[in-house]
N, C-alpha and C positions, 0 to 999 in steps of 0.2 A: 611477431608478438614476443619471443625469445628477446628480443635486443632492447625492448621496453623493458623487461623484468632486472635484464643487465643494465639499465640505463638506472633506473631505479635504485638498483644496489649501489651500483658507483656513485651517486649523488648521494646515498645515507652513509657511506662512508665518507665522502669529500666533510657534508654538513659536519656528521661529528668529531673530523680531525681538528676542521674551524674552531665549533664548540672547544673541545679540548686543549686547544690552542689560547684559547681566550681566558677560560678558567685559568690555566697557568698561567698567564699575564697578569693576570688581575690580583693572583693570591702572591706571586715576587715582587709585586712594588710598580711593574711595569706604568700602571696609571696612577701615581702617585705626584701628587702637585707639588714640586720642589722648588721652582721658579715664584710662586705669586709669595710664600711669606717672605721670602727677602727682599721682596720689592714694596711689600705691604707699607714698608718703613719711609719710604719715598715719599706715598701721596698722604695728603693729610686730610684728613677724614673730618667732618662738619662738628661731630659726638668731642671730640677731644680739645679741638677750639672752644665748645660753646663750656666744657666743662673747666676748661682752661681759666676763661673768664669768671666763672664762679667760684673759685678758691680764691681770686683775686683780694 
């Protein structure tokens, strides 16, 4: 029964290193989309053709 209580402990410390790990990720930039606006310029989007032809 003792090695279930330790089993327990050791997995709510694994979970909230995880946890803690991920917050710090998330608040340095770590998921931060840097790759799609530079590519945004690439494809050409329907909205900007159809408005193209209306200043025409």
């Amino acid at each position: 029964m003792s090695a279930i209580y330790l089993l327990i402990i050791i997995s709510m410390i694994v979970a909230g290193s995880f946890l803690g790990l991920f917050i710090w990720a998330a608040k340095s930039g770590q998921f931060d989309d840097t790759i799609t606006p530079s590519m945004r310029m690439l494809f050409e989007d329907k909205q900007s053709k159809k408005q193209a032809k209306d200043e025409k």
